[in-house]
C-alpha atoms as a printed R data frame, in Angstrom:
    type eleno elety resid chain resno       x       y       z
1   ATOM     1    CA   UNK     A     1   8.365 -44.885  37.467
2   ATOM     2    CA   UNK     A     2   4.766 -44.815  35.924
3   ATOM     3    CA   UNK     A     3   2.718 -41.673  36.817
4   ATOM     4    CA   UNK     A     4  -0.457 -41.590  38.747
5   ATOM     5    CA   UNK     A     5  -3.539 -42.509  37.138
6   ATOM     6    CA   UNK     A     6  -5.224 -39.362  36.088
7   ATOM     7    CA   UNK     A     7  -2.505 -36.975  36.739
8   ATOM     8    CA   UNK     A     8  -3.689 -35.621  33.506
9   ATOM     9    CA   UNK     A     9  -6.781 -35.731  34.173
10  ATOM    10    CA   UNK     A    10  -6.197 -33.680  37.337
11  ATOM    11    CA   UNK     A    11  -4.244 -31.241  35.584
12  ATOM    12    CA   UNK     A    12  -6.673 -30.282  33.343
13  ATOM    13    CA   UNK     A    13  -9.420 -29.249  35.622
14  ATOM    14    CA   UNK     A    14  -6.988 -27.345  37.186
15  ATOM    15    CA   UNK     A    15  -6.454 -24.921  34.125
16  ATOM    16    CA   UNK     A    16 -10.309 -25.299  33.779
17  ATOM    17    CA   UNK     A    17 -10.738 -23.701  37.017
18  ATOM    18    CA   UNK     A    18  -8.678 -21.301  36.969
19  ATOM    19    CA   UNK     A    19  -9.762 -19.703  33.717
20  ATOM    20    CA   UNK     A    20 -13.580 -20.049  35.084
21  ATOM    21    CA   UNK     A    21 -12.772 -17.590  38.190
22  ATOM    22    CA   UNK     A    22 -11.509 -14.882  35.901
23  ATOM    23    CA   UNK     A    23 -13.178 -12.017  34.799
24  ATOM    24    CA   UNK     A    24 -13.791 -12.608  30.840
25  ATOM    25    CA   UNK     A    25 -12.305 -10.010  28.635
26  ATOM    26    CA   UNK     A    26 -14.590  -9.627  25.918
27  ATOM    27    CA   UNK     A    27 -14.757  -6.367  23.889
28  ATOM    28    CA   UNK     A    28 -18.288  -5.128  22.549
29  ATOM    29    CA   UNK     A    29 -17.427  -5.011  18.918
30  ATOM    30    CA   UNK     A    30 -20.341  -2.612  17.575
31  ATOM    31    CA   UNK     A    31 -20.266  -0.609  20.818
32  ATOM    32    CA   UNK     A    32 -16.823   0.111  21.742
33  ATOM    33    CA   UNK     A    33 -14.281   0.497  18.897
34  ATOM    34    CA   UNK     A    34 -11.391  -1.994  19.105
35  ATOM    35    CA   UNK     A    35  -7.938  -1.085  18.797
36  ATOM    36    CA   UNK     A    36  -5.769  -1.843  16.026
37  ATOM    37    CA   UNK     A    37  -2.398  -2.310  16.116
38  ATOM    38    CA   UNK     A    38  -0.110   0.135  14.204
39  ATOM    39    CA   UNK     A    39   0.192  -0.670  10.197
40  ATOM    40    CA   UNK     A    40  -2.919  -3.621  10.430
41  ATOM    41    CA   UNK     A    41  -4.041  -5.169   7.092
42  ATOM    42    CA   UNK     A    42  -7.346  -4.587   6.729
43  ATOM    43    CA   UNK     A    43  -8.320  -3.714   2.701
44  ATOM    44    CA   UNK     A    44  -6.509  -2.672  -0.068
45  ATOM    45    CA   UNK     A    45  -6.417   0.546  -0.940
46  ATOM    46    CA   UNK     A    46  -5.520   2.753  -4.297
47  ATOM    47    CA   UNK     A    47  -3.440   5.412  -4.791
48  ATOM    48    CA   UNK     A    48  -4.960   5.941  -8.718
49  ATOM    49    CA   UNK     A    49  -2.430   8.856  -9.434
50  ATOM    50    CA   UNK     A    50   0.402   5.786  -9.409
51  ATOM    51    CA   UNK     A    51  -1.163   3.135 -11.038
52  ATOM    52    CA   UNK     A    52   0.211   2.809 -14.946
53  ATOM    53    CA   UNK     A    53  -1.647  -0.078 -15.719
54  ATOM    54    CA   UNK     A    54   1.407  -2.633 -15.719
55  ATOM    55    CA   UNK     A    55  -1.693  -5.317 -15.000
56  ATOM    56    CA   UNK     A    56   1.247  -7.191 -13.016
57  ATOM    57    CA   UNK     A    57  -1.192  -6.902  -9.984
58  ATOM    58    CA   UNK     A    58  -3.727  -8.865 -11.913
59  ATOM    59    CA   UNK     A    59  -0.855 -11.298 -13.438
60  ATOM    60    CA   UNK     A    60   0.366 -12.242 -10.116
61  ATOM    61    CA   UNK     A    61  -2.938 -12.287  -7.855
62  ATOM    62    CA   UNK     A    62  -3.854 -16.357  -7.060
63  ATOM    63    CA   UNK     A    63  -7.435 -15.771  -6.929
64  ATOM    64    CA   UNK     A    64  -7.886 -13.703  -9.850
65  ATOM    65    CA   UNK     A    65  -9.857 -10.976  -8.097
66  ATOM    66    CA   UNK     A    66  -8.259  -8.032  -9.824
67  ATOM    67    CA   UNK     A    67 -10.008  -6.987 -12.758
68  ATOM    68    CA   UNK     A    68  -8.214  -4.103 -14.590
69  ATOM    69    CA   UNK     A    69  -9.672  -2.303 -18.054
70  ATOM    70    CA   UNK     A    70  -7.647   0.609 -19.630
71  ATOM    71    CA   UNK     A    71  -7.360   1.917 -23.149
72  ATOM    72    CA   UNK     A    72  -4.101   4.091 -24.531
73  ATOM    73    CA   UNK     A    73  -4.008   7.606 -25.344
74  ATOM    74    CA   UNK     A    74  -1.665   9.538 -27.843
75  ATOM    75    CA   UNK     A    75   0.171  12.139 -25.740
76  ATOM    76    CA   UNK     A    76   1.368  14.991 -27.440
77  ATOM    77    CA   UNK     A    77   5.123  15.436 -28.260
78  ATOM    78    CA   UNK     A    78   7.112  17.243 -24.972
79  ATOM    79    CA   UNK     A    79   9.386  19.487 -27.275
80  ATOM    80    CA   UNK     A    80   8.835  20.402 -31.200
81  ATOM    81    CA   UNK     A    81   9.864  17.861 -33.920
82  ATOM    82    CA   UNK     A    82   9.510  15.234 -31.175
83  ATOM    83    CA   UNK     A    83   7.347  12.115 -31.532
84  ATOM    84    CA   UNK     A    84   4.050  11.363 -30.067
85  ATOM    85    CA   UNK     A    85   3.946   8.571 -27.308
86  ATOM    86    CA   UNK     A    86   1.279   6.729 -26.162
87  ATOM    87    CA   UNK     A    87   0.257   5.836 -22.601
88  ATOM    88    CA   UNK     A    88  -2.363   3.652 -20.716
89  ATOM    89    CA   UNK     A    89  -5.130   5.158 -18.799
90  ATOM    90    CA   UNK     A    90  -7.222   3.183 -16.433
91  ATOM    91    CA   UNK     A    91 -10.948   2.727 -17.036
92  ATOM    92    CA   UNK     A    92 -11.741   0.237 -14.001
93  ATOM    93    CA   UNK     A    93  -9.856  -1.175 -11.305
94  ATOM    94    CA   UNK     A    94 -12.151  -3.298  -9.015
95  ATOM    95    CA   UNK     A    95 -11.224  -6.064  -6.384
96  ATOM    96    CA   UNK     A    96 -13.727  -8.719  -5.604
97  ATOM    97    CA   UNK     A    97 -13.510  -9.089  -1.723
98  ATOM    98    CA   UNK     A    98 -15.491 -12.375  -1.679
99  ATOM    99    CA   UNK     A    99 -12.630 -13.989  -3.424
100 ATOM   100    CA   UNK     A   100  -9.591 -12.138  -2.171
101 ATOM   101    CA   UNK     A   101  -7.737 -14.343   0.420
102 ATOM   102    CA   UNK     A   102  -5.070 -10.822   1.339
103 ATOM   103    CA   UNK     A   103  -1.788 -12.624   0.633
104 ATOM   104    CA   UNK     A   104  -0.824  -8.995  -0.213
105 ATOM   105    CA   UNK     A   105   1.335 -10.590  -3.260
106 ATOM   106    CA   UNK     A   106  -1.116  -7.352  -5.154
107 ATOM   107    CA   UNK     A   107   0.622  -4.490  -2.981
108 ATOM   108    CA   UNK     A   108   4.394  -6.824  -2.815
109 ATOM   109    CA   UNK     A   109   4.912  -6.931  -6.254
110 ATOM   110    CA   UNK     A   110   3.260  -3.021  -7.690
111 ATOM   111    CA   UNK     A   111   6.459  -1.584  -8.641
112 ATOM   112    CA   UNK     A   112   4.885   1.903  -8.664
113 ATOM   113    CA   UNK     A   113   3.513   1.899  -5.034
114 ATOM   114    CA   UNK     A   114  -0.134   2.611  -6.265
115 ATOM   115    CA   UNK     A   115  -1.245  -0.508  -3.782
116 ATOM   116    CA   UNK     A   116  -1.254  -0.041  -0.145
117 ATOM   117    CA   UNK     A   117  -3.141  -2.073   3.206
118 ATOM   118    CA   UNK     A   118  -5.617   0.066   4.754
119 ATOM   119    CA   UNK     A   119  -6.498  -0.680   8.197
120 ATOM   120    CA   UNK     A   120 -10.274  -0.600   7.155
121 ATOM   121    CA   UNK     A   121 -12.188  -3.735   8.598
122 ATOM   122    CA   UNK     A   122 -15.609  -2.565   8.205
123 ATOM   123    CA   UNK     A   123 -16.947  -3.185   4.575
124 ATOM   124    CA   UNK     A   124 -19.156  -5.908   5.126
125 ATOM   125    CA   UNK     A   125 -22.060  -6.291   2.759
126 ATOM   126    CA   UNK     A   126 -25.369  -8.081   2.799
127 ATOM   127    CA   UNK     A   127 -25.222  -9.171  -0.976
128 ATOM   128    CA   UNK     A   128 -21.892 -11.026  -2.006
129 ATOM   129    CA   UNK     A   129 -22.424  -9.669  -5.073
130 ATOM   130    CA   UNK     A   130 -21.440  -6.108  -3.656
131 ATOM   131    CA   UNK     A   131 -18.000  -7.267  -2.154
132 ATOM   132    CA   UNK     A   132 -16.623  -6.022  -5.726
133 ATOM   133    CA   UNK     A   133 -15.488  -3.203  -4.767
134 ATOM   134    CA   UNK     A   134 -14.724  -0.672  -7.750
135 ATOM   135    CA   UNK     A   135 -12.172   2.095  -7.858
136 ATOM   136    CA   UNK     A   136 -13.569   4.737  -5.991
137 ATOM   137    CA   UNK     A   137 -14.018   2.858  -3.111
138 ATOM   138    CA   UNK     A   138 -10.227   1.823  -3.207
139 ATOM   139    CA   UNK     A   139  -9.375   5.163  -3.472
140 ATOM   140    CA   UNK     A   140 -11.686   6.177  -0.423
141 ATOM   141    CA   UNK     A   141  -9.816   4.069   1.564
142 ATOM   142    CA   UNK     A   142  -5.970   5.496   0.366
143 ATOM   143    CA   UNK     A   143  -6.836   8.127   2.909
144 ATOM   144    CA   UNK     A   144  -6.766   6.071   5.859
145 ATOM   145    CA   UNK     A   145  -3.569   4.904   4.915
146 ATOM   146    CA   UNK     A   146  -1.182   5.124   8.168
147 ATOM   147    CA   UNK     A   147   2.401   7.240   7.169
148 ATOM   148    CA   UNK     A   148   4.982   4.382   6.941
149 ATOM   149    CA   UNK     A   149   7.136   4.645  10.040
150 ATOM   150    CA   UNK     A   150  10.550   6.612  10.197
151 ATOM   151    CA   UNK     A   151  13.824   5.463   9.186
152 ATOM   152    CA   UNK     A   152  16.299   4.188  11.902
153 ATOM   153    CA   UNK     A   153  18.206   7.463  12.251
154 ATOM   154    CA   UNK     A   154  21.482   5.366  11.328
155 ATOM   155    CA   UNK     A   155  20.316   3.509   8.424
156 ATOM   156    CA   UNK     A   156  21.689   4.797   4.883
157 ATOM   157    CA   UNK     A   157  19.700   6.792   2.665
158 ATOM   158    CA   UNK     A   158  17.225   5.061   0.243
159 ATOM   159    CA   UNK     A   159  18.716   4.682  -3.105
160 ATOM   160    CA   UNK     A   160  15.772   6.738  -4.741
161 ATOM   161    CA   UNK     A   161  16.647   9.437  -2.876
162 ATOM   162    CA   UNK     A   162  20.109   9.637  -2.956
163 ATOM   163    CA   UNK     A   163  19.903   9.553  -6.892
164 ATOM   164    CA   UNK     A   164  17.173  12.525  -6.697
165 ATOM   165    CA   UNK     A   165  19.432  14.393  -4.463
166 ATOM   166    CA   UNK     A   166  22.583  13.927  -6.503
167 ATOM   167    CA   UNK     A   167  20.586  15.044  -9.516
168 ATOM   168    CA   UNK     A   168  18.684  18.045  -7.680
169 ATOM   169    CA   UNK     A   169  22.603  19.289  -6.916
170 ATOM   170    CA   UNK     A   170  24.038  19.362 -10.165
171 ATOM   171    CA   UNK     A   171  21.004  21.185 -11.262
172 ATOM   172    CA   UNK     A   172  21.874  23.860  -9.193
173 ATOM   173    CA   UNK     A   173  25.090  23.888  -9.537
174 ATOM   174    CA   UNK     A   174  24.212  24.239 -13.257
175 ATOM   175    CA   UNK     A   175  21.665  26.652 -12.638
176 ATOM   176    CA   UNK     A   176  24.093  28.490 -10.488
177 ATOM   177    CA   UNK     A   177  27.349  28.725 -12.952
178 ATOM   178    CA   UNK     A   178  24.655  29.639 -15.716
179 ATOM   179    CA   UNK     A   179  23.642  32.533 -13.458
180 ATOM   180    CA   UNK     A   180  27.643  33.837 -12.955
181 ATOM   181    CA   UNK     A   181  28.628  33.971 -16.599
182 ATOM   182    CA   UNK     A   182  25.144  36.355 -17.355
183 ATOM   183    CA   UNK     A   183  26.249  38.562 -14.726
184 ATOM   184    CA   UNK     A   184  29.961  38.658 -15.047
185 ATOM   185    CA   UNK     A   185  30.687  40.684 -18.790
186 ATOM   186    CA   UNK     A   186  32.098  38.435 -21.588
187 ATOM   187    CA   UNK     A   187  34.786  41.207 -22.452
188 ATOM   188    CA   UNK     A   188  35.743  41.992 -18.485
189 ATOM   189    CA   UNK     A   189  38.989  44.045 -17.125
C-alpha cells in the first residue's frame, strides 16, 4: 500500500499550526533574570589558597588558554636542624575566554580542587582582547560557587575523611593517655 500523496506534506502544516496558535515563551534576557539550573557551568573560577602550581591545568587544557607564571621560595625549616624546602608561589593565573571552549578537562584533572564552574554567564566584553581574564577576577567569581550537594545519607564515607578521622582519634587518644600518666604519680600506692 503506497501512502497518499502529500501525507507529509499535510502533516507538516499541521505541527506548523499548531505551534503558531500558542502563546510564545520568550524570556526578556536583560530585563528579567533567567533561571539557572542548580550546579550550571558558566566560568571558571579560582580558589588561589589551593592552587600549588602543578601547571597540570595548563598541560592538559586543548586550547592552551591557561597561562600560569610562578617563581619558588625557600621556606624556612619547620623544626631546628631541619632542612629548608622550597615551594612555588603563583605570580599570574589568567584564562583567555575568547579561546576557552569549557570542556572542563582544567577543573577534571586539578588534583588540589583550586578549579571550580561558577554559574557566572555575564562577562561579556566589547574588546576580545579583555576576555583574558586574570586572577582576581577568577577569584571574584569562587564566591558564587554553589555548595556541592549532600551525600546520599547511605553512601560510605569519603576516603579523605575517613583517613582524617582515624588520624584525629588516635591523636586523642594519645593526647588523652599522655594526660593520665601526668596526673596519676609515677611512685603511686
Amino acid at each position: 500500500m503506497s501512502p497518499v500523496p502529500g501525507h507529509g506534506l499535510a502533516k507538516g502544516l499541521a505541527v506548523t499550526l499548531r505551534t503558531m496558535t500558542r502563546r510564545s515563551v520568550t524570556h526578556q534576557y536583560p530585563d528579567a533574570a533567567p533561571h539557572l539550573p542548580p550546579r550550571s557551568r558558566g566560568v571558571i573560577a579560582l580558589f588561589e589558597e589551593n592552587c600549588t602550581v602543578c601547571m597540570l591545568c595548563a598541560r592538559e587544557c586543548p586550547d592552551w588558554c591557561i597561562y600560569i607564571d610562578s617563581h619558588k621560595e625557600t621556606v624556612p625549616p619547620a623544626a631546628p636542624g631541619g632542612r629548608e624546602r622550597s615551594r612555588n608561589v603563583l605570580d599570574r593565573f589568567a584564562i583567555d575566554f575568547a579561546l576557552c571552549m569549557y570542556c572542563g578537562i582544567c577543573i577534571e584533572v586539578c588534583p588540589f580542587d583550586a578549579l571550580f564552574w561558577s554559574p557566572e554567564f555575564e562577562y561579556a566584553e566589547t574588546d576580545i582582547r579583555e576576555l583574558t581574564h586574570e586572577r582576581d577576577k577568577l577569584r571574584e567569581w569562587m564566591w558564587t560557587v554553589p555548595t556541592p550537594p549532600a551525600l546520599d545519607p547511605g553512601a560510605e564515607e569519603p576516603k579523605e575523611i575517613a583517613a582524617a578521622r582515624k588520624t584525629a582519634e588516635k591523636l586523642a587518644a594519645a593526647q588523652e593517655t599522655a594526660a593520665q600518666q601526668t596526673e596519676t604519680p609515677e611512685g603511686g600506692a
